[in-house]
N, C-alpha and C positions, 0 to 999 in steps of 0.2 A: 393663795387659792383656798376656799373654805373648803374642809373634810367632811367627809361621811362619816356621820355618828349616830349609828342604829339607836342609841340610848335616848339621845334627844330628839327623835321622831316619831310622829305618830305609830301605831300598832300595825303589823304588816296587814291586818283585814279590815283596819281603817284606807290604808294606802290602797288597797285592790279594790275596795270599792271606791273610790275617789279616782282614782285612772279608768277605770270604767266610764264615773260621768262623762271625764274631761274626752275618753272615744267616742263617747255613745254624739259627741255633738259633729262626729266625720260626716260628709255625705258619704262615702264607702267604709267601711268596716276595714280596720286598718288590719295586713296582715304580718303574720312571723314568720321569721326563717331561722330553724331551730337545727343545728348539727350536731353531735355528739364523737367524740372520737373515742376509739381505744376499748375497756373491759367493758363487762355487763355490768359492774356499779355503776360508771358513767353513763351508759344506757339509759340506767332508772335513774338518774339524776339529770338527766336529759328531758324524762318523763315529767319528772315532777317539775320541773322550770316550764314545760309546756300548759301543765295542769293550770299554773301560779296565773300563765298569759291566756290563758281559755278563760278562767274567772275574769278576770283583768277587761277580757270582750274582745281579746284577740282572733283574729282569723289564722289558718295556716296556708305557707306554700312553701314547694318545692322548688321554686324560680326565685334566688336568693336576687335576680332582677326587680322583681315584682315585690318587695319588701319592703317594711317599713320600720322594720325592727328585726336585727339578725344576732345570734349568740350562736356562738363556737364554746362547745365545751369540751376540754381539754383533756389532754392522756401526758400524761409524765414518765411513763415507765421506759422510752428510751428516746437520746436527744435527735433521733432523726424523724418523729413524733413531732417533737418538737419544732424542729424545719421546716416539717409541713405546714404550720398554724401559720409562722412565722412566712411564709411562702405565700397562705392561700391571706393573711391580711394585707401583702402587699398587692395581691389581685384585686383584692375589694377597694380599694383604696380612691379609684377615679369614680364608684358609686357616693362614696363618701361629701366628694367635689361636688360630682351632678345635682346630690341631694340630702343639703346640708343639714337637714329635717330629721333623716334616717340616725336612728339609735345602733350603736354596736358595740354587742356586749361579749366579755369574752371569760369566762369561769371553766373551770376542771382543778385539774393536781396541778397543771402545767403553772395557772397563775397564783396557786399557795407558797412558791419561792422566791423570797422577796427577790433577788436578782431577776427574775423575768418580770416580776411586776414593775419595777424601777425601769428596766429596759422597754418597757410597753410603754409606760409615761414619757421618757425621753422621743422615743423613735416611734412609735405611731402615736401621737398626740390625739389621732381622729377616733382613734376609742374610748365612747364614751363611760363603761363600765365595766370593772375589773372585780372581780368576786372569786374567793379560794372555794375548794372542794365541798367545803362545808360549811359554807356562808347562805346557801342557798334561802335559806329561813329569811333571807336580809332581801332577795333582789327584789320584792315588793318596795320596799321599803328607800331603795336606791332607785329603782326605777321612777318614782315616785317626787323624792328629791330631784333625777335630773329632769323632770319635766316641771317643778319648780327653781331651776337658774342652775344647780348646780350641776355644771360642767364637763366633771369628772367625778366618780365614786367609786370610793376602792376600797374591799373589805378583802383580805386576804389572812387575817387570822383564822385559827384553828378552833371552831365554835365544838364546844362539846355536847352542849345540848341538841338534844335530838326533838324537832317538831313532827309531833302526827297529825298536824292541821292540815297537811298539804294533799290536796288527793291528784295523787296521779294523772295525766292522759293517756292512757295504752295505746299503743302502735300493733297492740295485737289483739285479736279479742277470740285466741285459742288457748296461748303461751303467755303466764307474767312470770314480771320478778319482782319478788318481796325482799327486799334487804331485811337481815336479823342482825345486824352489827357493821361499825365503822369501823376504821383504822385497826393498826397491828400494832402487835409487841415483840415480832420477830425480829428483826433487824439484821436481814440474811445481807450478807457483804455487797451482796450484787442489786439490790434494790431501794427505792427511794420513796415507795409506798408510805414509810413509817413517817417519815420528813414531813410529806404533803398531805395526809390521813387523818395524821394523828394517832394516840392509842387509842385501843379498843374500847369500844360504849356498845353495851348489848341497846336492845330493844325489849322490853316490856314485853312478857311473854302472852297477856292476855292482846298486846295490842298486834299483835302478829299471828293471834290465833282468831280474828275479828276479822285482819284482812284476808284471811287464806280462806276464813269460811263464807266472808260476803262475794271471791271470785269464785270459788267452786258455785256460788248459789246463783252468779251471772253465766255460769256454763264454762268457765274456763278448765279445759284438761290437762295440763301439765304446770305445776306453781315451781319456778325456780328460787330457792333459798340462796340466798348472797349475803358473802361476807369476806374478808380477806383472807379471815380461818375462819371458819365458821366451827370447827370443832373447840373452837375457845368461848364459844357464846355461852353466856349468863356466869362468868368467872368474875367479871364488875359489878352482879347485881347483889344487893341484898338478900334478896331469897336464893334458899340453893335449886336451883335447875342446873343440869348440862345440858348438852344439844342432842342426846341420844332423847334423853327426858321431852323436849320438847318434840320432837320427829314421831315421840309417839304418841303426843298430844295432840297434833296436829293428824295424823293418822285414822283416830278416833273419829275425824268430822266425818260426817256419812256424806256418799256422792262416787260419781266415777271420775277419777283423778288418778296424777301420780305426782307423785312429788321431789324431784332432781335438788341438789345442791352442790354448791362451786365457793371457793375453794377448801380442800380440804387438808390442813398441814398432815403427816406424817406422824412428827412428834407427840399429836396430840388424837390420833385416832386410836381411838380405846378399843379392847373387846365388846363393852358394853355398844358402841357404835356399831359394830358390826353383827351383834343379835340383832338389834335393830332392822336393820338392812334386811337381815333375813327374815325376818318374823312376821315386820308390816307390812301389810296388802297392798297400801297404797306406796311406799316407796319405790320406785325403780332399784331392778337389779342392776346399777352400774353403780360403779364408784372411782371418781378424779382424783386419784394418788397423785402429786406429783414428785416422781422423785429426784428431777434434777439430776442428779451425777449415780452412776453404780462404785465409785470411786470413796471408801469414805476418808481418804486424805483431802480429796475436793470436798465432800462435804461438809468435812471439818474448818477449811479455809471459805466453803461460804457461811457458816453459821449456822447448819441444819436444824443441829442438836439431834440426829437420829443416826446412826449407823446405818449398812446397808443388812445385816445383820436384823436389825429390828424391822427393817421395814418388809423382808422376805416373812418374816412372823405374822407380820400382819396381814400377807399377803396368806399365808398359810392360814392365817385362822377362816377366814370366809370360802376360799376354795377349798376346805378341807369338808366343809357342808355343802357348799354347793361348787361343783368344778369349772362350771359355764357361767358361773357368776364373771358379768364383764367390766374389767378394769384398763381405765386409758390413764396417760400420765405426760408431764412436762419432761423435757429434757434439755438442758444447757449445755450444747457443745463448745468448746475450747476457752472454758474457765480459765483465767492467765495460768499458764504455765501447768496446763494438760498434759500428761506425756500418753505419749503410747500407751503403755502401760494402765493407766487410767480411763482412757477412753476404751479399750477394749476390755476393762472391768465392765462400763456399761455396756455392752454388747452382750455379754456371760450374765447381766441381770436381765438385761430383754428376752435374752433365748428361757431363761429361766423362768419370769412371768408371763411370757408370750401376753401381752398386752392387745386388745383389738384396736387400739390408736395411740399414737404419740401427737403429742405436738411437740416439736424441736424447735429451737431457737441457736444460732449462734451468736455467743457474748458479742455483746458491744458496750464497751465502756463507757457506764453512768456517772456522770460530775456530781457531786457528793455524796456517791457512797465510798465506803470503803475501798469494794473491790476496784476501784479505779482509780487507787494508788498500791497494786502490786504490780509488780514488775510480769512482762509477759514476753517469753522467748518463741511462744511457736506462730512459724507464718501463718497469716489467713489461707492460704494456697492449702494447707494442712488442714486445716481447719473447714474447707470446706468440701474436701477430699472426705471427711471425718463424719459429715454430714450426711453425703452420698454413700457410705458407706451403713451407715444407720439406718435410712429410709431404705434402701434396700433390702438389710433384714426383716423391717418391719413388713415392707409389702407381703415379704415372703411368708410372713407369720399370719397378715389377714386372711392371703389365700384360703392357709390353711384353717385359719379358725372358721371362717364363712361357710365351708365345705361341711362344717358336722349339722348346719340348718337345713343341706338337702334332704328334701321330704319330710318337714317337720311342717307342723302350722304353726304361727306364731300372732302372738296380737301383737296388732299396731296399729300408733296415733296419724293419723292420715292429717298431714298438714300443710299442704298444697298440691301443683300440678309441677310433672318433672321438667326440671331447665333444659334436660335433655335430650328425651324422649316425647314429641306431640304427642298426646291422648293419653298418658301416664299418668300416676300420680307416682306422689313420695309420701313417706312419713316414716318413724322409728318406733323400733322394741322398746323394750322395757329396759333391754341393755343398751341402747341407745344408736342398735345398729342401723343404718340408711338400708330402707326398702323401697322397691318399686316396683311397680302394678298397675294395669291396667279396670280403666274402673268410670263411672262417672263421678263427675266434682261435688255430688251429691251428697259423696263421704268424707269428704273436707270437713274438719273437727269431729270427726267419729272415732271409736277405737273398732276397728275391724280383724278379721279373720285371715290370714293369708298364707296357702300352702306355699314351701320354696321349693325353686325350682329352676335355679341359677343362684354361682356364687361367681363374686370379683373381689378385689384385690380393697376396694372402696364401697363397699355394697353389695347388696343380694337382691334378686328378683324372685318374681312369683304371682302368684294367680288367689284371686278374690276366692274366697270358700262364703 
């Protein structure tokens, strides 16, 4: 079977115009069925594989029936993630039969390991294109090949070069995300990021300061900054910038915005970050610690590199200027071989940062990391006892923080109507709390005024000023 060799094919904007001709001769305008699983990197990498088939002359739907060309792209970070793809390509399978014409194409983290890409070739043969996390530069260029004979095309290596040729198709025209950098250099026991990513490659600081100022000048009000750490951005580049350097470069662009960013290590959150934070106008006062374990013998055996010790510093250096500055964070319950004792260390760091959200996860064991060859004594039965006992506190904690908003005004980004209340809207502070309000859809992409006047456990309510 011949191979896919980016090297010996035309240039991926020679290929996107040449599948263009080869659509433009459809009597219908052929369309795609574009899914994304898993973070907001794959999100925006979802984006841009959409951008790639809009040039290309593609149509879109949501009736993965009605397709003519479908991609799944993929999430790695746990193997029941994994299930799913595995699960939803054996659904698709009798579309395949029906219509032998239909391309399927299947890229993320999941297929940069060569064992699932090997097991995709053997067991679903009927995919026609397998592409890793950061191949994407290539699926012009494979798509292109398989509508010239070739069969099968498989890129799964770990491309390091980063293209700014690709322009996005947003799925939003209130909220984007710009990635500022790939892959990691953590290599925390429990995740497989590093494997399927690759290391760290910043972004060109002018060319991220081009896209942030062309969406603020299309009307976009909240720019989401993505990176794995993003507090490691421009440690690759030739010129010295760090990420506080650039937050306030980006800050500088005039407009009404705010500007959010995910994820943020621990180890690598500086004082100078957190002047930042407080200083710029345009940042949101939130900040995504996440600190995984209050335990630091777990975070020792995940590979943090930070104590819990340092990370309460860190926590003190910004609430000590601002006390309502709001902070949420990850949490890993039942690390192999949690004890008690460990786990109600994090409980004594929750009570202690009173956090306005966690997200929790309990471990499950990822096939080549580390952590999924330590030995683990405690039942899941514990372990999800350990959970309920966490979110618990937490509720108890939003109550309380919600409650200091009564009778305050607050601005916020009004960014649709409430799932749960008819004639509502929703949108978020600055700290990124859920508000809702009644209003007309008029304010949909505004920042508006809003007395409060109700708190809950998950949100606050209140009245348009």
């Amino acid at each position: 079977m011949p191979k896919f060799d980016s090297a010996n094919l035309p240039a991926p904007e020679f290929c996107i115009q040449e599948v263009r001709k080869w659509l433009s001769a459809y009597p219908q305008k052929p369309l795609a069925y574009v899914h994304s699983f898993g973070c907001q990197l794959n999100v925006a990498d979802g984006e841009k594989l959409s951008g790639i088939l809009k040039e290309m002359g593609y149509g879109f739907t949501q009736d993965v029936a009605e397709a003519s060309l479908i991609v799944y792209n993929t999430c790695a970070v746990r193997e029941n993630a994994e299930d799913r793809v595995f699960g939803t390509l054996g659904s698709i399978k009798k579309l395949k039969q029906d219509n032998p014409a239909l391309i399927l194409c299947l890229t993320g983290c999941m297929t940069t390991q060569p064992q699932i890409a090997e097991k995709i070739q053997k067991s679903y043969r009927y995919v026609d294109i397998v592409l890793g996390s950061s191949a994407v530069n290539h699926f012009a260029q494979m798509l292109w090949a398989h509508m010239h004979g070739l069969r099968y095309a498989q890129d799964i290596q770990i491309d390091t070069e980063i293209s700014e040729n690709i322009q996005p198709l947003r799925q939003n025209s209130l909220k984007a995300a710009v990635p500022i950098m790939y892959g990691c250099n953590n290599f925390c026991t429990y995740c497989i990021v590093p494997y399927v990513r690759g290391r760290e490659r910043s972004r060109q600081p002018e060319q991220i300061l081009s896209e942030v100022r062309s969406l603020i000048q299309n009307g976009y009000k909240e720019i989401m900054l993505l990176g794995q750490n993003v507090n490691s951005y421009g440690k690759d580049l030739p010129q010295k910038i760090s990420f506080p350097e650039l937050l306030r470069q980006i800050n500088e662009i005039s407009g009404e915005y705010w500007i959010r960013f995910m994820s943020s290590h621990p180890k690598d959150a500086t004082p100078e970050l957190m002047q930042a934070l407080l200083e710029c106008e345009h940042l949101a006062k939130h900040l995504h610690l996440p600190v995984q374990s209050g335990s630091n013998a777990i975070l020792k055996r995940m590979n943090r590199k930070y104590t819990v010790e340092k990370y309460l510093s860190q926590v003190e250096m910004i609430r000590s200027e601002n006390p309502d500055f709001s902070l949420t964070t990850d949490i890993l319950i039942g690390f192999p071989d949690e004890s008690e004792q460990d786990f109600q260390e994090t409980l004594d760091l929750v009570q202690k940062v009173r956090y306005d959200n966690i997200y929790s996860f309990i471990y499950s064991k990822r096939s080549g990391t580390k952590a999924a060859l330590f030995p683990d004594s405690t039942p899941e039965s514990e372990k999800v006892q350990r959970m309920q006992r966490l979110l618990a506190l937490q509720r108890e904690i939003s109550v309380e923080n919600h409650r200091k908003f009564l009778g305050k005004t607050l601005t916020v980004l009004c960014d649709g109507e409430s799932k749960k209340r008819s004639g509502n809207l929703t949108g978020r502070t600055s700290g990124n709390i859920l508000v809702e309000f009644s209003g007309s859809t008029d304010f949909i992409g505004k920042f508006v005024n809003i007395q409060i006047t109700e708190s809950h456990n998950n949100m606050i309510c209140g009245n348009l000023i």
